[in-house]
Rosetta silent file (secondary structure, phi, psi, omega in degrees, C-alpha in Angstrom):
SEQUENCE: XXXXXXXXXXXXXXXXXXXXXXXXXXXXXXXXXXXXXXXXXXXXXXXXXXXXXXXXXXXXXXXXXXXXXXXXXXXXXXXXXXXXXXXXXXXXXXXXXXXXXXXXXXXXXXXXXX
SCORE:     score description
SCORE:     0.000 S_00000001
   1 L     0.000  145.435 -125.917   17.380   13.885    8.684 S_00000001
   2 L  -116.775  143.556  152.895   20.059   10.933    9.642 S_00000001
   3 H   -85.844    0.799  163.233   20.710    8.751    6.611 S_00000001
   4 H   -57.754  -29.406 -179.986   19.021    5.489    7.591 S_00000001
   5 H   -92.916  -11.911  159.800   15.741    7.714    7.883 S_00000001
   6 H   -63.944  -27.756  177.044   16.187    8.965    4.361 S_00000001
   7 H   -74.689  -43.645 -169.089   17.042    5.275    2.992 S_00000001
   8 H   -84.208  -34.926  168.550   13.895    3.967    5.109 S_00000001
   9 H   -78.002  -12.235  169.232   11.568    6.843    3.602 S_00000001
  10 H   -50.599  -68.923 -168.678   13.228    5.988   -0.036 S_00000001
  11 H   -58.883  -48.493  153.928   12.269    2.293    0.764 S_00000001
  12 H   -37.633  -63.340   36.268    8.896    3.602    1.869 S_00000001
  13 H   101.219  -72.052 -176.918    8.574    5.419   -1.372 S_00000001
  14 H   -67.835  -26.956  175.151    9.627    2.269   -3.598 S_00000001
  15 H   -53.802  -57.196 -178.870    7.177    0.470   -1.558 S_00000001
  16 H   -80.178   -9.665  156.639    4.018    2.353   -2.271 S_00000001
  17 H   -72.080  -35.851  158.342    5.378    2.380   -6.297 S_00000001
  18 H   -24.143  -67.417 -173.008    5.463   -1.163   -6.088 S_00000001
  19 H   -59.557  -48.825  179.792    1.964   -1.349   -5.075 S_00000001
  20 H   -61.929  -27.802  179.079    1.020    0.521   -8.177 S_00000001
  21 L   -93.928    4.875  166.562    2.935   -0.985  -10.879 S_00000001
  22 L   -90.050    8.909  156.136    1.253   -4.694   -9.469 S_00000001
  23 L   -61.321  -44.658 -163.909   -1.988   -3.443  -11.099 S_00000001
  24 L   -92.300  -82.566  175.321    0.085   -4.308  -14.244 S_00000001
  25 L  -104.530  109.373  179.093    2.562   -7.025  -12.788 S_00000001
  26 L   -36.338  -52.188 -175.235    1.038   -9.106  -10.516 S_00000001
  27 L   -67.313   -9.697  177.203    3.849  -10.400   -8.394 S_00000001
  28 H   -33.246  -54.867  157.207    4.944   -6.882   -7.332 S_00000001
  29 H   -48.049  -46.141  150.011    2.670   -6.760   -4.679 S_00000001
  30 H   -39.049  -69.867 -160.733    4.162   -9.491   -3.109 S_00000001
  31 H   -67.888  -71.293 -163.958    7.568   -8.274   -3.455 S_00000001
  32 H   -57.640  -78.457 -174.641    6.108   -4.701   -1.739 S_00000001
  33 H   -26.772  -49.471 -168.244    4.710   -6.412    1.262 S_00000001
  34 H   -84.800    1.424  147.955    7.397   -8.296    2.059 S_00000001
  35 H   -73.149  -20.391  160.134    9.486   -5.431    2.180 S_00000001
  36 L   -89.165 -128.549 -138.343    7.637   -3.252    4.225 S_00000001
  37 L   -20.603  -33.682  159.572    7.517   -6.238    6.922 S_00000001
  38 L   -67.685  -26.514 -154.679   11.439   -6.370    6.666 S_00000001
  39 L  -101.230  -70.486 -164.909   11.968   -2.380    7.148 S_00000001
  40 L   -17.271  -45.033 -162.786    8.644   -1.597    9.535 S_00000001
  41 L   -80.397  -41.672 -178.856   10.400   -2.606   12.792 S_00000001
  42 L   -60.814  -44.619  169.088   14.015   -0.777   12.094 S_00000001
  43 L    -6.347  138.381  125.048   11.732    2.441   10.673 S_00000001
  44 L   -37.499  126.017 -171.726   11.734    5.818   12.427 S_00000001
  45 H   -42.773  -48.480 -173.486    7.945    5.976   14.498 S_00000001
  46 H   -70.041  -20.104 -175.717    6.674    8.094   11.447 S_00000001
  47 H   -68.766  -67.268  178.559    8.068    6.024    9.146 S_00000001
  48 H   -43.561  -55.681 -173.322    6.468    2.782   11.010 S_00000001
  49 H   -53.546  -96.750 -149.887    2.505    3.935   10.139 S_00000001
  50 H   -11.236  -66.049  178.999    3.566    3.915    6.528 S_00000001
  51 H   -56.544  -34.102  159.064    5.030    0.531    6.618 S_00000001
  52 H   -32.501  -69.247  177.855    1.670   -0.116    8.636 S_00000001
  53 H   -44.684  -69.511 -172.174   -0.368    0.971    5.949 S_00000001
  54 H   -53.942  -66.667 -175.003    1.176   -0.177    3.247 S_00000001
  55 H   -65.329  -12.367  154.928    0.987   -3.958    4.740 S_00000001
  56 H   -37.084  -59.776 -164.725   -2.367   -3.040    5.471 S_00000001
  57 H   -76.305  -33.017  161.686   -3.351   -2.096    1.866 S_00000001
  58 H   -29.790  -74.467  160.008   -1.738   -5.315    0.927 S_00000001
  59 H   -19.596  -86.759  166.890   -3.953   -7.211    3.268 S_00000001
  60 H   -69.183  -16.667  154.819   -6.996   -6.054    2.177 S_00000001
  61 H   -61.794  -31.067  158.412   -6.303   -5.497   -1.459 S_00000001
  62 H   -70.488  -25.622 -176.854   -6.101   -8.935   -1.504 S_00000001
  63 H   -78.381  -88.529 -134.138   -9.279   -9.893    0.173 S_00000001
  64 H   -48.622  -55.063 -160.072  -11.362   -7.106   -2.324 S_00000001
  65 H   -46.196  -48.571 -179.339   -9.165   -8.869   -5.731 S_00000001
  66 H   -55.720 -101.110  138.215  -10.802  -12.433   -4.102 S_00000001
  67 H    56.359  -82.302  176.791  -14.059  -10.609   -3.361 S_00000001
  68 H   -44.241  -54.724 -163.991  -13.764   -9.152   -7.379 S_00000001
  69 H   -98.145  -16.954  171.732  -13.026  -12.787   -9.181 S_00000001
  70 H   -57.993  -74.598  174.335  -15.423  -14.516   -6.717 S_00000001
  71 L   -86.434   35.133  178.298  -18.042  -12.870   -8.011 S_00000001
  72 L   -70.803  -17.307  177.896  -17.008  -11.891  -11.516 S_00000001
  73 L   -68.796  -86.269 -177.554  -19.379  -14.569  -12.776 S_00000001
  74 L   -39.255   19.997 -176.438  -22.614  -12.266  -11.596 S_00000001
  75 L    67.571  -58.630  170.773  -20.525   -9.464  -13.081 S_00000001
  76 H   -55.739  -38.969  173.876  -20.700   -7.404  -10.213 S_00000001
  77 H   -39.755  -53.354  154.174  -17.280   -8.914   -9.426 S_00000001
  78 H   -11.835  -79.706  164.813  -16.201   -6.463  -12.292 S_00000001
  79 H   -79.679   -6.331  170.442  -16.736   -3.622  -10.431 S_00000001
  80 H   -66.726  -41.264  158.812  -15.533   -4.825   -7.093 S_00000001
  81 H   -50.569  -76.071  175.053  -12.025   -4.982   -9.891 S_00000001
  82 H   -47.026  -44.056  179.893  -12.229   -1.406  -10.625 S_00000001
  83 H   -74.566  -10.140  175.456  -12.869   -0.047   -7.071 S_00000001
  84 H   -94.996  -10.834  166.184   -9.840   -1.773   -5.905 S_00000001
  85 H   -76.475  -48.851 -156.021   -7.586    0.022   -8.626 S_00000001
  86 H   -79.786  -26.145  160.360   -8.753    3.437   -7.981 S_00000001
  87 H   -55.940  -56.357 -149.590   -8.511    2.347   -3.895 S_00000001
  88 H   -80.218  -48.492  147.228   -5.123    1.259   -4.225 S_00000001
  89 H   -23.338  -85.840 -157.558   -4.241    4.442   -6.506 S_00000001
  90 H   -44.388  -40.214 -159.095   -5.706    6.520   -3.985 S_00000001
  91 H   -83.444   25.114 -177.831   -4.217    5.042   -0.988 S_00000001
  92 H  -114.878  -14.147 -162.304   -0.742    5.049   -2.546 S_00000001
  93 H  -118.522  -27.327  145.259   -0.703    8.727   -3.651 S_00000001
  94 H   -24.201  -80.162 -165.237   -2.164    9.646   -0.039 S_00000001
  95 H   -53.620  -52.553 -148.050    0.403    8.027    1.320 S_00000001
  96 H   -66.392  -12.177 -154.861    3.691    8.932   -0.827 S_00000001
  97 H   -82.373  -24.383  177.925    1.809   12.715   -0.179 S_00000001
  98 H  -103.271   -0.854 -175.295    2.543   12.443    3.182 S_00000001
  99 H   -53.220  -41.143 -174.063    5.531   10.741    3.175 S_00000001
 100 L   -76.337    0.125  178.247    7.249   13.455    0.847 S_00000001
 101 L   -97.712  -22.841  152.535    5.780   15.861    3.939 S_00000001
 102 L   113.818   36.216 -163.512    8.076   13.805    5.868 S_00000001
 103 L  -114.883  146.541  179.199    4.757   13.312    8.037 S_00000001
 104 L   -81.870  163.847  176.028    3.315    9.643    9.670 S_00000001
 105 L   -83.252  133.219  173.411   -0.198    8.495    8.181 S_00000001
 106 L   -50.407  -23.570  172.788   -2.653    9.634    9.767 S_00000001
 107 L  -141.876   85.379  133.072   -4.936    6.730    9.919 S_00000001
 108 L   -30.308  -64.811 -169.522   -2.743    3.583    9.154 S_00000001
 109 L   -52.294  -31.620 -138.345   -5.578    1.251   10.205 S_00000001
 110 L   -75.582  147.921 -178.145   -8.508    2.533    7.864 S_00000001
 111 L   -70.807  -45.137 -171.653  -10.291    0.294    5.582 S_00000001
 112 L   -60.907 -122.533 -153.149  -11.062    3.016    2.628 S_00000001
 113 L  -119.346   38.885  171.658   -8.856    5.510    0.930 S_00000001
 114 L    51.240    0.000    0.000   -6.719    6.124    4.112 S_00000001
């Protein structure tokens, strides 16, 4: 492996850790997104679904967190908050699983747990 695709699966790597420590500090996510959107085009093709993904889970982590505080008054918002930690968990420890297989994700696109 060349090292630009070991620095761009690092940066992959730091990406999907990102996503995890902005359960805790909010701007993080930010800061993850926009870093996969810098790297995604330069990427190795397996490399690119990650960076897919990843701005994916971005994408839609934000619509469930509105989704969650919209309706947090009725409660149910509450749990809309929980299912997006253990989604975002999941899809991050998917991903890094195949990443450390050196493998692209298999489903980039998918709305669930990838």
């Amino acid at each position: 492996m060349s090292e630009s695709t070991q620095a761009s699966q690092q940066t992959a790597k730091l990406v999907y850790l990102l996503f995890i420590a902005n359960i805790i500090i909010q701007f993080l996510g930010f800061v993850a997104v926009v870093i996969a959107y810098i790297h995604k085009d330069d990427a190795a093709a397996w490399l690119q679904s990650h960076y897919q993904f990843q701005i994916r889970t971005f994408w839609m982590g934000l619509l469930y967190l509105f989704i969650g505080v919209l309706f947090a008054f009725f409660l149910v918002g509450y749990l809309i908050l929980v299912f997006w930690v253990i989604w975002l968990v999941v899809r991050c420890v998917k991903g890094m699983k195949y990443l450390d297989q050196q493998k692209p994700h298999p489903n980039p696109t998918s709305w669930l747990f990838g």
